[in-house]
C-alpha positions in Angstrom: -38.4 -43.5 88.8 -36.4 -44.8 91.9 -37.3 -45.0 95.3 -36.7 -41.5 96.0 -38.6 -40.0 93.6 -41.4 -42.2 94.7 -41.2 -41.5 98.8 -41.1 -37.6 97.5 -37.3 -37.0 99.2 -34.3 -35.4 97.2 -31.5 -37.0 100.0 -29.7 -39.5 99.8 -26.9 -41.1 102.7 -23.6 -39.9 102.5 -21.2 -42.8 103.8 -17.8 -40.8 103.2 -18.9 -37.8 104.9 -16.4 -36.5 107.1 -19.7 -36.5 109.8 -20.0 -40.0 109.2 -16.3 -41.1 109.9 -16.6 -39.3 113.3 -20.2 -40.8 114.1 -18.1 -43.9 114.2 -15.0 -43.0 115.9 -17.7 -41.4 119.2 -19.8 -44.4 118.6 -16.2 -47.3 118.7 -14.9 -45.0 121.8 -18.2 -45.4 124.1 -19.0 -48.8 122.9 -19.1 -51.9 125.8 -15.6 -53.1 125.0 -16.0 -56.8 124.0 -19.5 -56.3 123.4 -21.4 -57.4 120.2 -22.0 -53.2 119.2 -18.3 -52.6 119.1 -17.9 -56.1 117.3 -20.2 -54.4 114.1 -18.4 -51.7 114.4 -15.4 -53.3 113.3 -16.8 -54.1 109.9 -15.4 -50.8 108.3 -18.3 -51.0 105.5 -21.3 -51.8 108.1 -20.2 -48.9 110.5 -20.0 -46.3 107.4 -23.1 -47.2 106.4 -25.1 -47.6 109.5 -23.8 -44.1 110.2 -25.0 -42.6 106.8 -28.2 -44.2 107.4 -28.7 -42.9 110.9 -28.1 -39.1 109.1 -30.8 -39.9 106.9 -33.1 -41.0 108.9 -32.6 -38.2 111.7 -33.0 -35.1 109.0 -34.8 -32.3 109.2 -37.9 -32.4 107.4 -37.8 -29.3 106.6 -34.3 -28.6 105.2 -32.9 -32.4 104.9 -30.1 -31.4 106.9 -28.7 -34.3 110.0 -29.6 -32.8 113.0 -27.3 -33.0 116.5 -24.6 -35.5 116.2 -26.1 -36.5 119.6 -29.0 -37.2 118.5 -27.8 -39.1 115.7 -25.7 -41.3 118.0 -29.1 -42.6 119.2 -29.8 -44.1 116.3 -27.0 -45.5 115.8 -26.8 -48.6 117.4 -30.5 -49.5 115.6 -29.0 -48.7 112.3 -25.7 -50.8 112.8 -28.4 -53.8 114.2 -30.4 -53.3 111.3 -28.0 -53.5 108.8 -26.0 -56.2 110.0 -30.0 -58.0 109.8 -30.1 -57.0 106.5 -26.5 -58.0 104.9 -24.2 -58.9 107.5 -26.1 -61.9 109.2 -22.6 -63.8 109.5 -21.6 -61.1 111.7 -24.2 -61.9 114.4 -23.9 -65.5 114.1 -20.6 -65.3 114.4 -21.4 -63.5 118.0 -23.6 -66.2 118.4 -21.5 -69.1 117.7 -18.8 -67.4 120.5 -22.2 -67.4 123.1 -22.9 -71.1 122.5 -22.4 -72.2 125.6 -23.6 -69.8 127.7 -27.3 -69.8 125.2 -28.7 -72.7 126.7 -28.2 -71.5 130.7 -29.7 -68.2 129.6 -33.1 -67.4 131.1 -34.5 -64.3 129.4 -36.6 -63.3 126.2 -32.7 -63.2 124.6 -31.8 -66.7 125.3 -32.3 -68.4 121.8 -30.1 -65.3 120.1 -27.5 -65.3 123.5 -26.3 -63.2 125.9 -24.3 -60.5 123.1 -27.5 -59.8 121.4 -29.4 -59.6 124.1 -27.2 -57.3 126.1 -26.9 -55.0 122.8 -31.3 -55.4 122.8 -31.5 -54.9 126.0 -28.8 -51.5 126.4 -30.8 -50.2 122.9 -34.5 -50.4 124.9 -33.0 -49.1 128.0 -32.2 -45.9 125.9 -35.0 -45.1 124.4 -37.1 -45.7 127.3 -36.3 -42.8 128.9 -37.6 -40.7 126.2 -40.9 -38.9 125.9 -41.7 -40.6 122.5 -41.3 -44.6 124.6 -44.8 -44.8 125.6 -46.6 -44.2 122.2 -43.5 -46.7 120.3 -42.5 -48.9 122.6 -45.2 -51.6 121.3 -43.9 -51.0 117.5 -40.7 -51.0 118.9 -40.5 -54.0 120.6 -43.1 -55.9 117.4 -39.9 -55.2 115.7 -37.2 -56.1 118.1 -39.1 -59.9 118.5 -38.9 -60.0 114.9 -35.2 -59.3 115.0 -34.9 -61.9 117.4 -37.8 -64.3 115.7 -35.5 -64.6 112.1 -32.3 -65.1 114.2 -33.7 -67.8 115.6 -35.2 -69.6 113.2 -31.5 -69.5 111.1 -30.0 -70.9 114.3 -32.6 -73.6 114.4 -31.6 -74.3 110.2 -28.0 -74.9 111.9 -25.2 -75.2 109.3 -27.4 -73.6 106.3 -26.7 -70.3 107.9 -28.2 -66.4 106.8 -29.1 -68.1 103.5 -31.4 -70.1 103.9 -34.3 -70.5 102.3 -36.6 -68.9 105.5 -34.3 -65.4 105.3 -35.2 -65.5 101.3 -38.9 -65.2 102.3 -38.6 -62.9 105.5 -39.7 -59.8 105.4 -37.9 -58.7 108.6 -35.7 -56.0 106.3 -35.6 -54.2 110.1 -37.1 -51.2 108.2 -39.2 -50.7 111.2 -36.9 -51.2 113.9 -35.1 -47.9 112.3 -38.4 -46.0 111.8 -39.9 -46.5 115.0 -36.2 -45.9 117.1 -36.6 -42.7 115.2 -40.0 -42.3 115.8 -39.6 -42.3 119.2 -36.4 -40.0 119.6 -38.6 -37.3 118.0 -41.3 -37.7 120.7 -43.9 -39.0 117.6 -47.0 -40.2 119.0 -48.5 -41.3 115.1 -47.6 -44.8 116.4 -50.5 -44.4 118.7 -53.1 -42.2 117.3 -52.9 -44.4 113.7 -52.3 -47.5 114.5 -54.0 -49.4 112.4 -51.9 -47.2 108.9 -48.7 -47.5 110.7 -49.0 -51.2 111.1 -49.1 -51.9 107.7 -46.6 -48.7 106.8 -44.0 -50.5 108.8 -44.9 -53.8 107.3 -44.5 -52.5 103.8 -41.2 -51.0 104.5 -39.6 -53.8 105.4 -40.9 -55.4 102.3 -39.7 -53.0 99.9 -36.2 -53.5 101.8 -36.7 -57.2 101.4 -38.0 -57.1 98.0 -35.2 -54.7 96.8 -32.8 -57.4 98.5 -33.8 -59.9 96.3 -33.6 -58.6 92.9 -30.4 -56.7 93.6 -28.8 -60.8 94.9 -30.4 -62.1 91.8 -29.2 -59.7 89.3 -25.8 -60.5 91.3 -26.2 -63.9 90.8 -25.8 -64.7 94.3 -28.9 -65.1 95.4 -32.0 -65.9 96.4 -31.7 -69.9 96.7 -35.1 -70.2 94.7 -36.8 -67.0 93.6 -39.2 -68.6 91.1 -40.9 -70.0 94.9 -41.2 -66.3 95.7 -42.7 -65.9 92.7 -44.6 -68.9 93.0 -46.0 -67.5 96.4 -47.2 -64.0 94.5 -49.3 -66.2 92.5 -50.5 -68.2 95.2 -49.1 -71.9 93.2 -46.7 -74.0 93.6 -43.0 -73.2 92.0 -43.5 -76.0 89.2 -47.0 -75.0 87.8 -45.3 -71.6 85.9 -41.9 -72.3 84.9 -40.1 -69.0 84.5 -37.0 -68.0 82.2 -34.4 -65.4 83.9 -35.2 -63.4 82.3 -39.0 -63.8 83.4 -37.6 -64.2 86.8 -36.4 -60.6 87.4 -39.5 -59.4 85.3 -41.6 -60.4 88.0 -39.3 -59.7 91.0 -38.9 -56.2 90.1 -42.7 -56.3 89.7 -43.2 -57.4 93.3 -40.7 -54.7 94.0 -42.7 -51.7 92.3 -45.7 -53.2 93.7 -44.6 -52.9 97.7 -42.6 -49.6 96.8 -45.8 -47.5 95.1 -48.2 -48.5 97.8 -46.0 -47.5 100.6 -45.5 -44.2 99.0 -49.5 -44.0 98.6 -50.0 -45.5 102.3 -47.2 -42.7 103.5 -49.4 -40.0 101.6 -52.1 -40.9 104.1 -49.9 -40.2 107.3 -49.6 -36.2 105.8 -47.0 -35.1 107.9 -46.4 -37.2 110.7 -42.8 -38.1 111.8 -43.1 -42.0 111.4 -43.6 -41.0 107.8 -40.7 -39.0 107.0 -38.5 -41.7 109.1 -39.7 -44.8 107.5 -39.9 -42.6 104.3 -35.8 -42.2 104.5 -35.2 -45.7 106.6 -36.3 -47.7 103.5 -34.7 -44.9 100.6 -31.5 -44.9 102.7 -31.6 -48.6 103.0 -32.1 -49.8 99.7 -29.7 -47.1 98.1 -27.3 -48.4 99.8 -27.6 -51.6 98.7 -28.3 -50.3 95.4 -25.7 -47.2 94.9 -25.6 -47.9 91.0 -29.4 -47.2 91.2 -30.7 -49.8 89.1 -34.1 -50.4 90.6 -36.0 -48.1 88.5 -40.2 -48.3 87.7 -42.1 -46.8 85.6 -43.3 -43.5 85.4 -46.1 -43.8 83.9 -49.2 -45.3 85.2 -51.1 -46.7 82.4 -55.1 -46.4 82.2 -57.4 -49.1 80.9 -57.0 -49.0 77.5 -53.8 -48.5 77.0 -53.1 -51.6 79.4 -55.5 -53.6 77.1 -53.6 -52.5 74.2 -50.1 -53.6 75.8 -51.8 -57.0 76.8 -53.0 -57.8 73.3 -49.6 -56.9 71.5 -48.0 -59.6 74.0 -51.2 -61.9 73.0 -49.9 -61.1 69.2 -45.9 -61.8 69.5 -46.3 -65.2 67.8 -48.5 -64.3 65.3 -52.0 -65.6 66.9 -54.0 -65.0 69.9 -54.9 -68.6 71.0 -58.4 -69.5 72.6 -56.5 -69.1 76.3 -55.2 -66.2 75.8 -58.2 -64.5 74.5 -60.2 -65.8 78.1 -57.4 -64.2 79.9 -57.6 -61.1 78.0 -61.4 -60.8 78.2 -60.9 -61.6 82.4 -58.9 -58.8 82.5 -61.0 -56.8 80.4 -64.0 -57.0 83.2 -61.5 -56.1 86.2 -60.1 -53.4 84.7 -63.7 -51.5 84.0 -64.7 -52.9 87.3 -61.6 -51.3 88.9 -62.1 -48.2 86.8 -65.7 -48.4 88.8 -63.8 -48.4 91.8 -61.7 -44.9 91.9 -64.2 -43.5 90.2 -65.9 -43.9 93.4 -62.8 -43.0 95.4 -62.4 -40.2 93.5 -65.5 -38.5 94.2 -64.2 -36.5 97.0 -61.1 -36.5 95.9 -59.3 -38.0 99.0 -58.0 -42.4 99.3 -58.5 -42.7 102.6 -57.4 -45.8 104.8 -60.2 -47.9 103.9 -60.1 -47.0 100.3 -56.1 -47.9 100.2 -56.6 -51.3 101.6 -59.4 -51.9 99.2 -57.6 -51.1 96.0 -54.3 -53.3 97.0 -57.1 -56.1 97.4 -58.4 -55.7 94.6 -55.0 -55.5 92.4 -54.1 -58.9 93.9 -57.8 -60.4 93.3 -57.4 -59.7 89.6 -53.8 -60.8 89.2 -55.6 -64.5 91.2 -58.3 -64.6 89.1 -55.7 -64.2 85.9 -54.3 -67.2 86.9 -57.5 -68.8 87.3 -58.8 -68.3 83.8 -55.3 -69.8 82.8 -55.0 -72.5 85.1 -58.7 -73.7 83.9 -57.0 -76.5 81.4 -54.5 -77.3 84.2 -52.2 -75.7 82.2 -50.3 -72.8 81.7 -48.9 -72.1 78.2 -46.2 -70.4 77.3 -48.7 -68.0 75.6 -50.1 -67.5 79.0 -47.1 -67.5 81.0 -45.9 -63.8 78.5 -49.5 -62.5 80.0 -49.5 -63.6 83.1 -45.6 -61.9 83.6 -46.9 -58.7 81.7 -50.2 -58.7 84.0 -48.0 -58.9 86.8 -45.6 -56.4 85.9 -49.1 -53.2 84.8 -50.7 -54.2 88.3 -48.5 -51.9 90.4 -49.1 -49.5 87.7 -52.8 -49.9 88.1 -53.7 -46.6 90.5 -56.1 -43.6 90.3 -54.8 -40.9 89.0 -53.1 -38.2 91.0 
């Protein structure tokens, strides 16, 4: 199952299109010349995509076809700044380095990123806040656009470590949301404002799917992250050196992660029923990580595995060296209670047949507080075997599979 088949959407973002090619040629002609826009659009790859992802995003719901190439040009701009967030960091700071000495005599909200991003922030806001859909996204909007700003900062601040630094390997600013809600707003969508408190957290688990996705795709690269087992690390709430992960354990459990963020957004999105902001986030984060993932290898499972049969899985892992040690049968028997207490739970939830808001939040809790108390059990010695490290990874990996059935 890819991301697609999980967000419910059969399109995908077309960057040889003949549509595409001419997004950018309107976009390069009506660019500021010398400005930072018509700088990204240089990149030949970055412009493509930006403008496939742009299509995406600004479908039709109901026949998944682009709509106006005007309103596509919109977009645009977001997309290219998004992506060039995403993968092309160098591009911006090379704009930034050119701006160095104008950055410290700059006086406005854009004076720690320079005058080139902020004239590119600034001409993007101006835009969009002329349309009917501004007064119910420009908060999201702008959450986003500080965010933007908040991770470019903090690389200038790292100085000669540049986009790869440690901070972008733990930012979740993917710029998922600054997409979705441009969008958002261009359709006139007032879910922003009426569901706050859902969107919040849609948009936040957008950008970590995108970020997520980022990471296993660099690792399986081998260029990238600087130190995933800290990411991993931070999942399990210890420090780096307390589980000492293989490579292959590694990508075990950041795939994990991965399916984790990716099924509860699709569950989250569920909740919005038909509102814009879902279908735009829905194809921001499918169009973003599929093109940073054409081969499509981030696939999950199908299948979402019910008590026993995750109890059966555990013990065979217990069993691969012929014993089940004393730690491993505390972990198993931990697990054991969550699982019927978690059984407990949808029961409850599915009584009238409906996971609401409430009921969402409570069961992505819950999945975390078992996976903590896991490592409790096996952290009780101080210690965590190598027995325990196969069930902790495996624990980790059945979690995101851990849901009520459909």
């Amino acid at each position: 199952m890819d991301t697609a088949s999980v967000l419910a959407l059969d399109v995908a973002p077309q960057a040889d299109h003949p549509r595409t090619a001419d997004l950018v040629e309107r976009a390069r002609a009506s660019a500021e010349p010398g400005g930072l826009f018509e700088a990204l659009l240089d990149h030949p790859t970055l412009a493509r995509d930006a403008a496939a992802l742009a299509r995406v995003v600004m479908a039709d719901p109901d026949d998944g076809e682009p709509m106006h190439d005007d309103v596509v040009a919109v977009i645009l701009p977001v997309a290219t700044l998004a992506l060039a967030m995403d993968r092309h960091t160098a591009l911006l700071f090379a704009a930034l380095d050119e701006d160095e000495a104008r950055v410290e005599n700059a006086q406005d909200e854009f004076a720690a990123v320079g005058p080139a991003f902020g004239a590119m922030a600034t001409a993007l806001r101006d835009r969009l806040a002329v349309l009917p859909g501004w007064p119910a996204g420009c908060a999201a909007f702008g959450t986003a656009l500080v965010g933007l700003v908040d991770v470019l900062t903090q690389d200038r601040q790292l100085g000669g470590l540049g986009p790869t630094v440690a901070y972008r390997d733990a930012a979740d600013s993917a710029a998922a949301d600054f997409v979705a809600t441009a969008a958002s707003i261009v359709l006139g969508d007032r879910t922003l404002m009426t569901h706050p408190s859902e969107c919040e957290l849609a948009l936040r688990l957008g950008n970590s799917v995108v970020a997520r996705a980022r990471e296993v795709i660099s690792f399986m690269a081998e260029d990238g992250p600087l130190r995933p087992d800290d990411m991993i690390a931070r999942r399990f709430a210890v420090p780096a050196g307390v589980i000492k992960l293989g490579t292959a354990e590694i990508e075990r459990c950041l795939r994990a992660i991965f399916a984790a963020e990716l099924l509860d957004l699709g569950d989250l999105l569920d909740e919005l029923d038909d509102a814009p902001l879902g279908h735009t986030l829905a194809r921001t984060v499918h169009a973003m990580v599929r093109l940073a993932d054409p081969k499509e290898d981030l696939v999950i499972a199908t299948v979402r595995p019910q008590h026993d049969a995750i109890m059966g899985e555990l013990r065979i892992v217990a069993r691969l060296d012929g014993r089940i040690t004393a730690d491993e049968r505390a972990l198993l028997r931990g697990m054991d209670e969550h699982l019927h207490a978690f059984d407990e739970l949808t029961q409850r939830i599915r009584e009238d047949r409906v996971v609401d808001f409430d009921e969402f939040r409570q069961l992505r809790t819950t999945r975390q507080h078992i996976l903590d108390d896991v490592l409790r059990l096996a952290l009780a010695d101080d210690v965590v075997s190598d027995d325990e490290r196969g069930l902790l990874v495996r624990v980790l990996e059945l979690l995101p599979m851990l849901r009520p059935a459909p």
